[in-house]
N, C-alpha and C positions, 0 to 999 in steps of 0.2 A: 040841476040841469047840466053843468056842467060836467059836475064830477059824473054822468052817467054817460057822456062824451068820450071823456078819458079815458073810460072803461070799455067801452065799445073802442076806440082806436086800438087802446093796447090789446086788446081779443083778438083784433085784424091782425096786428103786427105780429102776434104771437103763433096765431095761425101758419100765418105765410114762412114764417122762421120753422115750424114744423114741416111743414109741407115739403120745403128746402132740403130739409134733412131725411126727411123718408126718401127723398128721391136719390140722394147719397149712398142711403146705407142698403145691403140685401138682408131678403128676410128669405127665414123659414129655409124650405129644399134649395132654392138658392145659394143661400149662404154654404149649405153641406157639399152641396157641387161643388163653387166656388175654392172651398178649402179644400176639398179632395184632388181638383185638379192642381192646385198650387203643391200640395205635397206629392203628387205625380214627381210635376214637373222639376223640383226642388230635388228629387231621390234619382231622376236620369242624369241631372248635373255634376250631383257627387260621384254618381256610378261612372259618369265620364272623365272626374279627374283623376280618379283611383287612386285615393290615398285615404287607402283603409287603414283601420286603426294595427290589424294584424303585419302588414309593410312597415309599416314606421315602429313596430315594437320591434320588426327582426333588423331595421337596419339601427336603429338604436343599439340593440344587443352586436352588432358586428362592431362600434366602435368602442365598444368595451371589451380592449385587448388586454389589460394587466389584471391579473389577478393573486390578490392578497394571499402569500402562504403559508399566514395562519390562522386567518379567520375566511377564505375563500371570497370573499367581498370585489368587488369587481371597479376598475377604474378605467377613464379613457385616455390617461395620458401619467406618464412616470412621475410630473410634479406631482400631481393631485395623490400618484400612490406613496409616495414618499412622506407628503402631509399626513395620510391616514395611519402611515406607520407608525408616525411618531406621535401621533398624539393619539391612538387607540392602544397600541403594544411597545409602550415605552421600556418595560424591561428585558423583551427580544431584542437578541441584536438585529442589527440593519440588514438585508443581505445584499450582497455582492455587486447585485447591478445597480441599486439606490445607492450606493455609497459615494459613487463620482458626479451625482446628478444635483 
């Protein structure tokens, strides 16, 4: 008798805990709408900050002023070309403007 108690409560309980949740979650065409308007709305936000991937490759590429004149390799700043120098074409000599740097 009892144990058929315990079993009826936790049915209730477990019930109500579902019920809880359905009412939570969307279902079916719901949910499809749901996620289409969010990716709408998600694709005007980025189109409004405009920071395509194409911008930030040409302004990436505008600070890469030095360029290696033996292997053509591209650097943004005379240290870092100087580093490459010397330790990708250590048996070229230095040239002329890396020397005092």
């Amino acid at each position: 008798m009892l144990l058929n108690i315990l079993n009826l409560i936790l049915r209730v309980v477990s019930m109500n805990s579902m019920k809880r949740n359905k009412a939570r979650m969307a279902r079916g065409q719901q949910k499809i709408q749901s996620q289409a308007k969010a990716a709408e709305k998600s694709a005007k936000l980025k189109k409004q900050q405009g920071h395509s991937a194409n911008e930030q490759k040409k302004a990436a590429q505008k600070a890469l002023v030095h360029v290696c004149s033996v292997c053509k390799a591209q650097m943004p700043d005379p240290k870092t070309y100087k580093q490459h120098f010397e330790n990708k074409h250590p048996k070229n000599q230095l040239p002329d403007d890396l020397k005092n740097i």
